[in-house]
PyMOL CGO cylinders between C-alpha atoms (Angstrom):
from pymol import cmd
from pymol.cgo import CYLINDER

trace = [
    CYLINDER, 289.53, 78.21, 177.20, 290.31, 79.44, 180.33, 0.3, 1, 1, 1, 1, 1, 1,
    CYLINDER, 290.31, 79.44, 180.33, 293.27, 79.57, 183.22, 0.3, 1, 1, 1, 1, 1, 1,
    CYLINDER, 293.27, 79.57, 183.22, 296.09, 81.70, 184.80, 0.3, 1, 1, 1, 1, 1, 1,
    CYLINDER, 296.09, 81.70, 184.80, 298.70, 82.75, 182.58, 0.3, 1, 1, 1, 1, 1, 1,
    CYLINDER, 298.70, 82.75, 182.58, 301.48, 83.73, 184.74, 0.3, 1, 1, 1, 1, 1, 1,
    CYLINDER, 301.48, 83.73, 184.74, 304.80, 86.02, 183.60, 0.3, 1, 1, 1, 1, 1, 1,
    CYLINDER, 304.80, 86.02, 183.60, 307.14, 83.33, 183.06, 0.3, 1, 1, 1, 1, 1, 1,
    CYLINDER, 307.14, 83.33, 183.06, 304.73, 81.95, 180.62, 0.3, 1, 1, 1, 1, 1, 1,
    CYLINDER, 304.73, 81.95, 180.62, 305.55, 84.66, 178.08, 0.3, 1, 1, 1, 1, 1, 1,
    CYLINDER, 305.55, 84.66, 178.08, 306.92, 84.34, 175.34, 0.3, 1, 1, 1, 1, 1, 1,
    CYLINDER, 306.92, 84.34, 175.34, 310.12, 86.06, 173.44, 0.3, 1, 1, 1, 1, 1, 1,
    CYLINDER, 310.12, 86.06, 173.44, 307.77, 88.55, 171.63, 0.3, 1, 1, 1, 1, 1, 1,
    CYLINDER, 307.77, 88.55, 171.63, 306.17, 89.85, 174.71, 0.3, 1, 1, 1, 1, 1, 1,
    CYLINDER, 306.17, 89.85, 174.71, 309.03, 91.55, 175.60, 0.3, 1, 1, 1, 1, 1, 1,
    CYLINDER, 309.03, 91.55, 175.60, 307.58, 95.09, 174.55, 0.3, 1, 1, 1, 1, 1, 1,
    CYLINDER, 307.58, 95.09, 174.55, 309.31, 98.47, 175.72, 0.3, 1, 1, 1, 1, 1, 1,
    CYLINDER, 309.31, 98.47, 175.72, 307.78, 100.31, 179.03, 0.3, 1, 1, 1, 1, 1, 1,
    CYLINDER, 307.78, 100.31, 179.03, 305.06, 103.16, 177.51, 0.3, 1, 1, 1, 1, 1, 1,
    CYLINDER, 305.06, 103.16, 177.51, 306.12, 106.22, 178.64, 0.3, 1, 1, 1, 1, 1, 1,
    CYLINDER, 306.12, 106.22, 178.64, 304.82, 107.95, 181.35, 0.3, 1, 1, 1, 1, 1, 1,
    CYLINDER, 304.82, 107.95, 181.35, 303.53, 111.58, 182.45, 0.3, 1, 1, 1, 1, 1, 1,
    CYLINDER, 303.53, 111.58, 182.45, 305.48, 113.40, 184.87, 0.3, 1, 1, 1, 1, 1, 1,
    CYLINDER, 305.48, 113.40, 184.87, 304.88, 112.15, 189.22, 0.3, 1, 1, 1, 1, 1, 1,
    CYLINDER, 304.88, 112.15, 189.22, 302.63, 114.84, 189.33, 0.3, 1, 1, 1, 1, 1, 1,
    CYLINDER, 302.63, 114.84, 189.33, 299.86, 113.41, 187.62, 0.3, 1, 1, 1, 1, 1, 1,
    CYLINDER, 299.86, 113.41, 187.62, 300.12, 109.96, 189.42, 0.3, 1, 1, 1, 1, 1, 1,
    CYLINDER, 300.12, 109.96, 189.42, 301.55, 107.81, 186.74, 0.3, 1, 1, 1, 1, 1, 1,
    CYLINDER, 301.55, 107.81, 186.74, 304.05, 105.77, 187.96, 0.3, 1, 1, 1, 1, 1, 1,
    CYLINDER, 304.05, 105.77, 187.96, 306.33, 102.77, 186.78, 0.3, 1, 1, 1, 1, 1, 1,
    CYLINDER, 306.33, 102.77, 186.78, 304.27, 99.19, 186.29, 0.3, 1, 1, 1, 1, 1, 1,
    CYLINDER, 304.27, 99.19, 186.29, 303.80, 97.72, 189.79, 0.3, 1, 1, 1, 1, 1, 1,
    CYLINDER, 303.80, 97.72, 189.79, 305.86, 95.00, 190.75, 0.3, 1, 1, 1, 1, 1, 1,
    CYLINDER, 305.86, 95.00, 190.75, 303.70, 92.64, 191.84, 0.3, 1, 1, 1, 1, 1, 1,
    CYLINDER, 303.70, 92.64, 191.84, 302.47, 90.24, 189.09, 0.3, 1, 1, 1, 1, 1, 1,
    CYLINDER, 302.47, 90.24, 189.09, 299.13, 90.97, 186.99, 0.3, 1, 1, 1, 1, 1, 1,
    CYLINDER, 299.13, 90.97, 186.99, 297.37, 87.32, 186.07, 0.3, 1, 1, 1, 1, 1, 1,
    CYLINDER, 297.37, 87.32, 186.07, 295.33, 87.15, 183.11, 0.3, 1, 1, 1, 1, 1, 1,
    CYLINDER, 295.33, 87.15, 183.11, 292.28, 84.36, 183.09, 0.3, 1, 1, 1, 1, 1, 1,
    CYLINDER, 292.28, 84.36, 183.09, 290.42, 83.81, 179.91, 0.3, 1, 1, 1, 1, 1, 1,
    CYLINDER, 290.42, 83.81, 179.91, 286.90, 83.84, 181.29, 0.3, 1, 1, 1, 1, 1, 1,
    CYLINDER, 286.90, 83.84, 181.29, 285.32, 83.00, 178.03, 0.3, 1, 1, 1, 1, 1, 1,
    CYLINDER, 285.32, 83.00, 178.03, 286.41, 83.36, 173.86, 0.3, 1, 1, 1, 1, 1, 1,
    CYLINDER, 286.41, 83.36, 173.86, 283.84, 83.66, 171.43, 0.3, 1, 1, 1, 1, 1, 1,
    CYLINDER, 283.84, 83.66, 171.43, 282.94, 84.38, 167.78, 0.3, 1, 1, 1, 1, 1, 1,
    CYLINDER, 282.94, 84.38, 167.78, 283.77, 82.94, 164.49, 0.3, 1, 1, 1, 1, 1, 1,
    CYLINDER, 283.77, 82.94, 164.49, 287.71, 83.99, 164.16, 0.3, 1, 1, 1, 1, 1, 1,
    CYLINDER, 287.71, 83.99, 164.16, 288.61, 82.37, 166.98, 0.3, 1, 1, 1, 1, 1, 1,
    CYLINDER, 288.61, 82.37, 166.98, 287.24, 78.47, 167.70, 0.3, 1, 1, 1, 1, 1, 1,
    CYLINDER, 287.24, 78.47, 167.70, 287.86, 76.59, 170.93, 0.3, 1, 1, 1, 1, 1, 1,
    CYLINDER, 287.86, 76.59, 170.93, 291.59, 76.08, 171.06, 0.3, 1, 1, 1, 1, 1, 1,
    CYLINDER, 291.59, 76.08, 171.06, 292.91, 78.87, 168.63, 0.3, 1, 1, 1, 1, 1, 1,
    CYLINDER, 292.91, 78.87, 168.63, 293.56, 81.94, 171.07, 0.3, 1, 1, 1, 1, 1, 1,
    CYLINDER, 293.56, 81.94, 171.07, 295.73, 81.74, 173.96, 0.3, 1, 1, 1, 1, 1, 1,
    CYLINDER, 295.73, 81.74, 173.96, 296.72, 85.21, 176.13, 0.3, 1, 1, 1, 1, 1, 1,
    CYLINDER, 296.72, 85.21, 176.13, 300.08, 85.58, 177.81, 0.3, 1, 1, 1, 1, 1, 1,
    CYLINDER, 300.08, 85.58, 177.81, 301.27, 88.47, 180.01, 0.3, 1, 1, 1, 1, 1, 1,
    CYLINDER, 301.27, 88.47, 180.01, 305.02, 90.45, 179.65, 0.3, 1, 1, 1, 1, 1, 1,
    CYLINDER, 305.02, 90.45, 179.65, 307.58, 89.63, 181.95, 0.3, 1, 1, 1, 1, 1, 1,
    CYLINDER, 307.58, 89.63, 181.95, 307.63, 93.79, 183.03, 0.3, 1, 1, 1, 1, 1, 1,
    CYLINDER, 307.63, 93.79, 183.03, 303.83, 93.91, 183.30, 0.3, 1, 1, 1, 1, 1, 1,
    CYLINDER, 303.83, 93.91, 183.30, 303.36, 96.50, 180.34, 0.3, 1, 1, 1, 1, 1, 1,
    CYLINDER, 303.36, 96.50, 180.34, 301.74, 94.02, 177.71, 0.3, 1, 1, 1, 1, 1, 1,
    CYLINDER, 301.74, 94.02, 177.71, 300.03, 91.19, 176.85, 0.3, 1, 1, 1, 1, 1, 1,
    CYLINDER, 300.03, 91.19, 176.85, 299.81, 88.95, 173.76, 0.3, 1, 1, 1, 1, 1, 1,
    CYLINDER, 299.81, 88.95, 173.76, 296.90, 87.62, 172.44, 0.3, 1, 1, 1, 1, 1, 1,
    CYLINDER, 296.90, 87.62, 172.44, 297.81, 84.89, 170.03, 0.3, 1, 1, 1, 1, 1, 1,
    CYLINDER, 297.81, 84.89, 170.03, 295.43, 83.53, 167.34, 0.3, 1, 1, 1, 1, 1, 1,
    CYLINDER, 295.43, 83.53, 167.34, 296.15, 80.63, 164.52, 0.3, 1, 1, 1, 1, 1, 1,
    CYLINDER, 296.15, 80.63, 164.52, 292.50, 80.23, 163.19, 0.3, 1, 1, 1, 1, 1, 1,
    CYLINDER, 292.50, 80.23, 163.19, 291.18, 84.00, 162.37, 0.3, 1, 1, 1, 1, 1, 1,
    CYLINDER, 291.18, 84.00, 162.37, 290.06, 84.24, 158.16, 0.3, 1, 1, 1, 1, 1, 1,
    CYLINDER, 290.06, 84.24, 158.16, 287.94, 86.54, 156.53, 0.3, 1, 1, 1, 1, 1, 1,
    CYLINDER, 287.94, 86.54, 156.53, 287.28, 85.76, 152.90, 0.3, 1, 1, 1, 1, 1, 1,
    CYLINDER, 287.28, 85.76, 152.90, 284.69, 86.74, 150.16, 0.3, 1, 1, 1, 1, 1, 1,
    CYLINDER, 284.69, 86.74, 150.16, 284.80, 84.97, 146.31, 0.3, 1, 1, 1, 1, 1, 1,
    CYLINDER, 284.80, 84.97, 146.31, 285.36, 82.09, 144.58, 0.3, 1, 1, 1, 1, 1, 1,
    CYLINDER, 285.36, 82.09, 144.58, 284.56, 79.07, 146.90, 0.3, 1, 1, 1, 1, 1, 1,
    CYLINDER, 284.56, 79.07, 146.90, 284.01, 80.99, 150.17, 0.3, 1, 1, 1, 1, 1, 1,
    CYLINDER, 284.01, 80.99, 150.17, 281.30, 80.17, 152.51, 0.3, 1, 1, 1, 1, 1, 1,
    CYLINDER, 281.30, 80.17, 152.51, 278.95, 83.49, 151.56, 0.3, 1, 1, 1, 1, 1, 1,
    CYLINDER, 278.95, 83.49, 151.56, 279.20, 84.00, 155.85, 0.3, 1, 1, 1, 1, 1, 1,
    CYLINDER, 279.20, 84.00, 155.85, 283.09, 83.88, 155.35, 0.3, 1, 1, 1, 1, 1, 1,
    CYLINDER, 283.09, 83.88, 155.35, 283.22, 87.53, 154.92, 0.3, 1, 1, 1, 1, 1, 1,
    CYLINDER, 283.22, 87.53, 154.92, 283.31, 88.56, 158.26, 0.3, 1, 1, 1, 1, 1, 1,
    CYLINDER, 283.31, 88.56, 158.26, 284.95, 87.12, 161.52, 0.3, 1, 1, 1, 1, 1, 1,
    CYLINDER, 284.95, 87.12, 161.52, 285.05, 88.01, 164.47, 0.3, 1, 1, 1, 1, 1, 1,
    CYLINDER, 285.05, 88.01, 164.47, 286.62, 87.58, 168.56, 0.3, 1, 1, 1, 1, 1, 1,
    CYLINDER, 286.62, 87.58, 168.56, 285.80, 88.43, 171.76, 0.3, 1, 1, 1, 1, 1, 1,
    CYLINDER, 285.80, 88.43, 171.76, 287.52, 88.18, 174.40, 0.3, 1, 1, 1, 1, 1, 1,
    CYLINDER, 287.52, 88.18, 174.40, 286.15, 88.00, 177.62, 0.3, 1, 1, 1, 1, 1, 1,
    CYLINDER, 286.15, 88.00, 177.62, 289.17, 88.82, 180.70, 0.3, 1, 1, 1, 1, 1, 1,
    CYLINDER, 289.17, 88.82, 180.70, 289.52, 88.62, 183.67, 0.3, 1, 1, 1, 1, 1, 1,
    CYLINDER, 289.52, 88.62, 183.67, 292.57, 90.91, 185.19, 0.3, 1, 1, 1, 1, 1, 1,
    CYLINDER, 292.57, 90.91, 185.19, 294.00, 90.10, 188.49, 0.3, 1, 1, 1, 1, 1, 1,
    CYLINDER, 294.00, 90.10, 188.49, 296.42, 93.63, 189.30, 0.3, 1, 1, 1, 1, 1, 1,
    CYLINDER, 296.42, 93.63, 189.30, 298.62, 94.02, 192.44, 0.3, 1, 1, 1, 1, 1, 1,
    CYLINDER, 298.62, 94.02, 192.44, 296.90, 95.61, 195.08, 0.3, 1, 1, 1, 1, 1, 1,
    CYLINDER, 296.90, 95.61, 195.08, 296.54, 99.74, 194.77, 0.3, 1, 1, 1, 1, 1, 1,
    CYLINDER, 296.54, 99.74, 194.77, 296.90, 100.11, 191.12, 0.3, 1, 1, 1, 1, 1, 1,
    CYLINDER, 296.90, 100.11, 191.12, 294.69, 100.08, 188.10, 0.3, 1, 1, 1, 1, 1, 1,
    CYLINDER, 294.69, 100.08, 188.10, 295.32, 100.34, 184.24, 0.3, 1, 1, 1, 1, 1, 1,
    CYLINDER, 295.32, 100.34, 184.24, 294.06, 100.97, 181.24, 0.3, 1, 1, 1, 1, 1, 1,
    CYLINDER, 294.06, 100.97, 181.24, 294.60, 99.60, 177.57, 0.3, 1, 1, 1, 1, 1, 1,
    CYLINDER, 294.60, 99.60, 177.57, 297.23, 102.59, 175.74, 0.3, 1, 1, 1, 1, 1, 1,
    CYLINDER, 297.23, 102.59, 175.74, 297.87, 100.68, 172.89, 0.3, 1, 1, 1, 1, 1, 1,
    CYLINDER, 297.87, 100.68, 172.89, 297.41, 97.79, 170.13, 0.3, 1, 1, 1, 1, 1, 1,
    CYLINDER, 297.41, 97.79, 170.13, 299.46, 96.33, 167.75, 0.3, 1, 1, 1, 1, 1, 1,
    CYLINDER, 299.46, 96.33, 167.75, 297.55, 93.98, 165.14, 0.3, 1, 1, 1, 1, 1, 1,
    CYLINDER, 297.55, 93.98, 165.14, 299.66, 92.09, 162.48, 0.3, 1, 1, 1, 1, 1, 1,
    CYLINDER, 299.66, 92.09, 162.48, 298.14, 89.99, 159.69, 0.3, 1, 1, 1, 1, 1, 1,
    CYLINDER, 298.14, 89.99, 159.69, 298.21, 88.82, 155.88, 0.3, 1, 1, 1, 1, 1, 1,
    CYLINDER, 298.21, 88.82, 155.88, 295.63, 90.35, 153.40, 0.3, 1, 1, 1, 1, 1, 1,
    CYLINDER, 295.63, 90.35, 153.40, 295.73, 89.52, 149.55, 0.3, 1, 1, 1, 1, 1, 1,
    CYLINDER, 295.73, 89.52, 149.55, 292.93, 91.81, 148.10, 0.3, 1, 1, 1, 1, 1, 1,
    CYLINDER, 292.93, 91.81, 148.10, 291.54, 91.52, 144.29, 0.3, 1, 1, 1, 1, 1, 1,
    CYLINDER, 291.54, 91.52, 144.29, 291.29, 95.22, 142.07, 0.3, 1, 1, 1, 1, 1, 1,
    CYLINDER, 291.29, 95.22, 142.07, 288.38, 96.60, 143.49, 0.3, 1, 1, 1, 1, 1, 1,
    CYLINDER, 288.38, 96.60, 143.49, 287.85, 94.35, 147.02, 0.3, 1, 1, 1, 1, 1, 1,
    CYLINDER, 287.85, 94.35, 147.02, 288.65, 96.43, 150.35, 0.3, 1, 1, 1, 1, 1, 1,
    CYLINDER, 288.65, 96.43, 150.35, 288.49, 95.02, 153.68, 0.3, 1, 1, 1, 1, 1, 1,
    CYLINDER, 288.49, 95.02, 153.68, 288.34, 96.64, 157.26, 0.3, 1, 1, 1, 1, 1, 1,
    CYLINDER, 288.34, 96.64, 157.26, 290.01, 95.96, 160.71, 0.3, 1, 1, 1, 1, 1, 1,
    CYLINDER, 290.01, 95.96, 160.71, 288.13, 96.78, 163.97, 0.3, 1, 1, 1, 1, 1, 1,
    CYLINDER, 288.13, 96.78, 163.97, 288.91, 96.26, 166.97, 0.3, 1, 1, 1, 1, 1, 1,
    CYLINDER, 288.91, 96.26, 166.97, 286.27, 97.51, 170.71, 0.3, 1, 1, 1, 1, 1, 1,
    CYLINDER, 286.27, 97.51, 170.71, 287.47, 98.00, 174.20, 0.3, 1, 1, 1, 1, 1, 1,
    CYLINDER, 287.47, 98.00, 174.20, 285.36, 97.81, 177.00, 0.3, 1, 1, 1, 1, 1, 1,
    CYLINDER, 285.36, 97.81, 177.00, 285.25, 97.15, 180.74, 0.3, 1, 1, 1, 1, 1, 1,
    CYLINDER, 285.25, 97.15, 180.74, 281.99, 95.30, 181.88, 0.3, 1, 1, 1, 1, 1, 1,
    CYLINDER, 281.99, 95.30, 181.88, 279.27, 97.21, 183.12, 0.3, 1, 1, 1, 1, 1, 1,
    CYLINDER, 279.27, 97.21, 183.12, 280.97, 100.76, 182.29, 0.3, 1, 1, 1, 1, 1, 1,
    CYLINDER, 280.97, 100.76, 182.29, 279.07, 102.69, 179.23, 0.3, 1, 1, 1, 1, 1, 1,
    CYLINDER, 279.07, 102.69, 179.23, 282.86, 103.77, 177.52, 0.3, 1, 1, 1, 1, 1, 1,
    CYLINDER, 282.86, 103.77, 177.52, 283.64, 101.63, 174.72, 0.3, 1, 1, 1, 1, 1, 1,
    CYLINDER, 283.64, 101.63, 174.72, 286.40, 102.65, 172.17, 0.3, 1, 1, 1, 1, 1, 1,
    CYLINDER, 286.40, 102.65, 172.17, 286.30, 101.75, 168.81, 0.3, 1, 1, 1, 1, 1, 1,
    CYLINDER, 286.30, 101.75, 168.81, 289.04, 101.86, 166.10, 0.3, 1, 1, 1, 1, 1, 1,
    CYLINDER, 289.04, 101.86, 166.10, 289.07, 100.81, 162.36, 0.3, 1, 1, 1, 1, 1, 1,
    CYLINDER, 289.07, 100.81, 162.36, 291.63, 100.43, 160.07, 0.3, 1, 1, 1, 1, 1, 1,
    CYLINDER, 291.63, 100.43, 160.07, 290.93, 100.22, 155.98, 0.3, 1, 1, 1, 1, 1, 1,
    CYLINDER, 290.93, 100.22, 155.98, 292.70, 98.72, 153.27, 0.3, 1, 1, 1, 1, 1, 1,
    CYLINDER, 292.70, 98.72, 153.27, 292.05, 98.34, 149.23, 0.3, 1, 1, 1, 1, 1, 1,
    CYLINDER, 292.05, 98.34, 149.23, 293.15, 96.13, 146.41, 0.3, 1, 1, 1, 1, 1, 1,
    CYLINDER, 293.15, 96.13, 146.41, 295.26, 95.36, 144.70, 0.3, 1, 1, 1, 1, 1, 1,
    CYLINDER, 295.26, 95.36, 144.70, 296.98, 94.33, 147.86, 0.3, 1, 1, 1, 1, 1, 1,
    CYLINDER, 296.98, 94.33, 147.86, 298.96, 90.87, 148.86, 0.3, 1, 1, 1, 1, 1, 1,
    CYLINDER, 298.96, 90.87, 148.86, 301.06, 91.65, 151.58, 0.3, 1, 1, 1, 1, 1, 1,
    CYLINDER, 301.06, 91.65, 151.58, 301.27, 91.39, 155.76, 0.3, 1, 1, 1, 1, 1, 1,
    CYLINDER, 301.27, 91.39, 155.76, 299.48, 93.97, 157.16, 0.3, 1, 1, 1, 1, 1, 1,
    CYLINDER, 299.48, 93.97, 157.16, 299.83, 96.28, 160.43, 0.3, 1, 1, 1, 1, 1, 1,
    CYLINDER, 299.83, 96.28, 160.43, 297.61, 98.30, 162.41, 0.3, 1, 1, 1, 1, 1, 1,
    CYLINDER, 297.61, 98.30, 162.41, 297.93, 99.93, 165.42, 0.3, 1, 1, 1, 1, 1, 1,
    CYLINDER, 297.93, 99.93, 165.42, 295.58, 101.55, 167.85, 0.3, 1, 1, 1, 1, 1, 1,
    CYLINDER, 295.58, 101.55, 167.85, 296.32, 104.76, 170.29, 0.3, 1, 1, 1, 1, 1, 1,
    CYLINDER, 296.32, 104.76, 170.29, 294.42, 106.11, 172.98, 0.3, 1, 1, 1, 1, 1, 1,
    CYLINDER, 294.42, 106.11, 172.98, 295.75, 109.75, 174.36, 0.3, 1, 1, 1, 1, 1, 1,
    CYLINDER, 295.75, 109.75, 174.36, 296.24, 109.99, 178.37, 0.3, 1, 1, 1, 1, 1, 1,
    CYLINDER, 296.24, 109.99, 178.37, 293.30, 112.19, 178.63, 0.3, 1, 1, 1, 1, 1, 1,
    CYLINDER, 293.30, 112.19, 178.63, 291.23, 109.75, 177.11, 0.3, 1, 1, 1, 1, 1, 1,
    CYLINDER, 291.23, 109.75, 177.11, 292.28, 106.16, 178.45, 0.3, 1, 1, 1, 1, 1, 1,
    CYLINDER, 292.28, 106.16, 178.45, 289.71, 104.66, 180.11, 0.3, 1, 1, 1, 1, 1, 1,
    CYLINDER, 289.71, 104.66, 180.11, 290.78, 103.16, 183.10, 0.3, 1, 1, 1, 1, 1, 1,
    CYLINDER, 290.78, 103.16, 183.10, 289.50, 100.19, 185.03, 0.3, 1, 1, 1, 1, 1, 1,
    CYLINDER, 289.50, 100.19, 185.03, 287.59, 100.86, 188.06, 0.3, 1, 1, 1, 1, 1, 1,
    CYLINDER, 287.59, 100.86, 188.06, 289.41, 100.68, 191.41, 0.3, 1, 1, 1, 1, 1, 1,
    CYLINDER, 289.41, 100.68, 191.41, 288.51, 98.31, 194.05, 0.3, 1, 1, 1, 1, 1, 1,
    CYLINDER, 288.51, 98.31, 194.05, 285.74, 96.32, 191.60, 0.3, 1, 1, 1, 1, 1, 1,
    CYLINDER, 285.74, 96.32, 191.60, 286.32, 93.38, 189.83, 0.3, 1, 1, 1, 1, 1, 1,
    CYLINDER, 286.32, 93.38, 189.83, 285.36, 94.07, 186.50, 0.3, 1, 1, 1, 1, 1, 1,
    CYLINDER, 285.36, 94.07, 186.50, 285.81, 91.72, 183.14, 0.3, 1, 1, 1, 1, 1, 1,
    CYLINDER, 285.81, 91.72, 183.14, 287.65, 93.64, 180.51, 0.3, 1, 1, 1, 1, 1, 1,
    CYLINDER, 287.65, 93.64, 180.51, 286.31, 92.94, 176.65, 0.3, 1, 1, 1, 1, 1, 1,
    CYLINDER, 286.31, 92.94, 176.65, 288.31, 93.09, 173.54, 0.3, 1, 1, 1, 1, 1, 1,
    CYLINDER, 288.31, 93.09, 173.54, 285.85, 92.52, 170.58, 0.3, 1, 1, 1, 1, 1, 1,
    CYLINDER, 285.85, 92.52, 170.58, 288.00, 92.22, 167.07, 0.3, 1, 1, 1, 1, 1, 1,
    CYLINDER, 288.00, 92.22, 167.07, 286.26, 92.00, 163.52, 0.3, 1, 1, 1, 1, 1, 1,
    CYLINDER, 286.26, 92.00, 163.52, 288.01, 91.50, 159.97, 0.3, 1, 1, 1, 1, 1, 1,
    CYLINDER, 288.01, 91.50, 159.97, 285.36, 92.07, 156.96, 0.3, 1, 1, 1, 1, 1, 1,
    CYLINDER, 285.36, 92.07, 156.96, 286.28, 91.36, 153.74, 0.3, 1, 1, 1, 1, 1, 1,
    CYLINDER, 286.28, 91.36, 153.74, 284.05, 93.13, 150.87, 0.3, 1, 1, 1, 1, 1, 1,
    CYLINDER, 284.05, 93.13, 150.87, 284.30, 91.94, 146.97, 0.3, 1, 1, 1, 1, 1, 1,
    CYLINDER, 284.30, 91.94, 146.97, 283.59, 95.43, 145.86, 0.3, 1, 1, 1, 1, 1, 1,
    CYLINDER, 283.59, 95.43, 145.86, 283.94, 95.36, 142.39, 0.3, 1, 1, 1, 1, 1, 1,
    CYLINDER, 283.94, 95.36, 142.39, 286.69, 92.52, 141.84, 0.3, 1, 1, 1, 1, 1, 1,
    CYLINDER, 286.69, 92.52, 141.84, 286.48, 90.06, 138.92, 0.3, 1, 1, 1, 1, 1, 1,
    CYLINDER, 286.48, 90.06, 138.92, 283.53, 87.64, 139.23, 0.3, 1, 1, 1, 1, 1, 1,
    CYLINDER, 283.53, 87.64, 139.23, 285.08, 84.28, 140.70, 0.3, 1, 1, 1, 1, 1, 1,
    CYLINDER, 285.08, 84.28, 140.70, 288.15, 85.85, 142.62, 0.3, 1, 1, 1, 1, 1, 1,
    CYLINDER, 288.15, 85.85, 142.62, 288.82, 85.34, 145.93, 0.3, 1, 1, 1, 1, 1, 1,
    CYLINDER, 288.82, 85.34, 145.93, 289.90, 88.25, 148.39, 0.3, 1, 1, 1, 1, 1, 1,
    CYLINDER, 289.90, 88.25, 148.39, 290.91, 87.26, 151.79, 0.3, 1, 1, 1, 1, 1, 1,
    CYLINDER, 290.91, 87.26, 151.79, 292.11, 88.96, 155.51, 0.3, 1, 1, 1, 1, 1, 1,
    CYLINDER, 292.11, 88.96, 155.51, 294.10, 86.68, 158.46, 0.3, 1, 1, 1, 1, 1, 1,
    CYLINDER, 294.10, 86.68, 158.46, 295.20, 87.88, 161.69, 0.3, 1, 1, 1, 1, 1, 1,
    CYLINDER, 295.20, 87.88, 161.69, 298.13, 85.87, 161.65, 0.3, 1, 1, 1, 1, 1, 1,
    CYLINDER, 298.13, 85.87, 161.65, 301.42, 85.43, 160.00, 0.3, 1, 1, 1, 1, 1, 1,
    CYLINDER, 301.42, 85.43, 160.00, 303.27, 83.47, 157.96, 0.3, 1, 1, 1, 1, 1, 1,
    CYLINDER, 303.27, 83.47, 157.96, 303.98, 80.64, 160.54, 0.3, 1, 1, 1, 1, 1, 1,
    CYLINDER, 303.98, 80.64, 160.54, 300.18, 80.46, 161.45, 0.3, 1, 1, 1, 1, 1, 1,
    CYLINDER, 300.18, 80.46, 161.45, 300.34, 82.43, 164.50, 0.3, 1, 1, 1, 1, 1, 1,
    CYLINDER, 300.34, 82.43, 164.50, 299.64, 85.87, 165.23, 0.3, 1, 1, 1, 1, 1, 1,
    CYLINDER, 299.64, 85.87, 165.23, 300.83, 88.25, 168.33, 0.3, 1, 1, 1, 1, 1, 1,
    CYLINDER, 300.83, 88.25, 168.33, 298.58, 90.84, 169.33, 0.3, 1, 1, 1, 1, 1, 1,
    CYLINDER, 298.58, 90.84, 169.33, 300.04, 92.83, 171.54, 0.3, 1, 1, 1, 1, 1, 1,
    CYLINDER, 300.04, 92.83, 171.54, 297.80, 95.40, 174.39, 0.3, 1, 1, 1, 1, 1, 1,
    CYLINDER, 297.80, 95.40, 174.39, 300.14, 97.84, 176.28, 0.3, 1, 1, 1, 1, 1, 1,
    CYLINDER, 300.14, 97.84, 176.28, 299.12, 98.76, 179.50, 0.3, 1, 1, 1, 1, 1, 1,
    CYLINDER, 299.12, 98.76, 179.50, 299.41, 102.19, 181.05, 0.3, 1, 1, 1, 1, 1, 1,
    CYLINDER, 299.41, 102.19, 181.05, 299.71, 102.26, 185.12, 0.3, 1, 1, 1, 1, 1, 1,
    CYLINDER, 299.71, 102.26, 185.12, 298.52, 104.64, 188.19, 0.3, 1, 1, 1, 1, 1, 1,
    CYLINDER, 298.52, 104.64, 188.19, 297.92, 104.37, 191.51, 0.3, 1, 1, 1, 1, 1, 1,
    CYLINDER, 297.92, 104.37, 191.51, 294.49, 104.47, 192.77, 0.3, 1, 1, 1, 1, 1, 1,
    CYLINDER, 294.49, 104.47, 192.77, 293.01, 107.32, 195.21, 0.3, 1, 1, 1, 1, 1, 1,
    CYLINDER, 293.01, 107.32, 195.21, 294.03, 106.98, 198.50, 0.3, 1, 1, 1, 1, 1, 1,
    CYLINDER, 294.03, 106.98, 198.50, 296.73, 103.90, 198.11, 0.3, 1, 1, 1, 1, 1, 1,
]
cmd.load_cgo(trace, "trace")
């Protein structure tokens, strides 16, 4: 999929709170406000098909949403035996206002899990920027019994965001994975993980952190 997805495209659940910033002194400074454009340069893996992610940007430039109605991990009972792990990435291009780059603070991942006695499951999610050697990498666990929504959310501390470079053009990767492990549930049972909720669709929300770039 691909195309600009401008602010007023966004949608009511975009509408995430500002991040709070360090004092002037260390050149954070409120989002810019110009608009950002997000363009989908390319989605791939097995938890997200052609047609079943879409990325929208918040109306104060401190988010985006990526939204998924396709992404299922199971293990048991009829599953495919390659069922048991999906995965997305998502390949972006980021258009900022002129003078400013950003970095990813934050991640908010909702879903659905209903987990046997004895089956776990993980969710991981990678951030990288092409071409640069950082990539941050954050799991999250869960065990059965379990049959419930789900939350996770990732954090970054100032010192260690990892910002996009200024004046380069660089794609930005988000690489998400749900696995789904049997363990030692009851022969036959089925275990299962979604990134979505209980209408099908799923916000992911990225908050961006903001600062001006040397000599702007």
């Amino acid at each position: 999929m691909a195309g600009g997805l401008l602010l007023g495209g966004a949608i009511a659940a975009l509408f995430a709170t500002a991040l709070p910033l360090s004092d002037p002194s260390s050149g954070f400074i409120d989002p810019p406000p110009d608009k950002i454009v997000i363009k989908v340069a390319t989605v791939n893996g097995s938890g997200c098909p052609a047609g079943t992610a879409a990325v929208a940007v918040s109306p104060d430039n401190t988010a985006f949403t990526v939204t998924y109605s396709n992404y299922l991990a199971q293990v048991g009972g009829n599953s495919d035996p390659t069922a048991f792990r999906k995965n997305c990435q998502l390949n972006l291009l980021v258009h900022v206002p002129q003078g400013f780059t950003y970095a990813i603070a934050s991640a908010d991942y909702r879903g659905f899990a209903s987990l046997q006695q004895g089956a776990s499951s993980t969710e991981k999610a990678s951030y990288y920027f092409q071409g640069s050697p950082n990539t941050a990498s954050l799991t999250h666990p869960f065990r059965g019994p379990y049959d419930d929504n789900w939350q996770a959310t990732d954090t970054t501390d100032w010192a260690q965001l990892v910002w996009a470079p200024c004046g380069v053009q660089r794609n930005f990767n988000i690489n998400t994975e749900l696995r789904v492990s049997a363990g030692t549930s009851a022969p036959g049972s089925t275990s299962f993980m979604t990134m979505d909720s209980t209408d099908g669709d799923i916000s992911t929300v990225y908050h961006l952190a903001w600062k001006e770039c040397p000599g702007t």
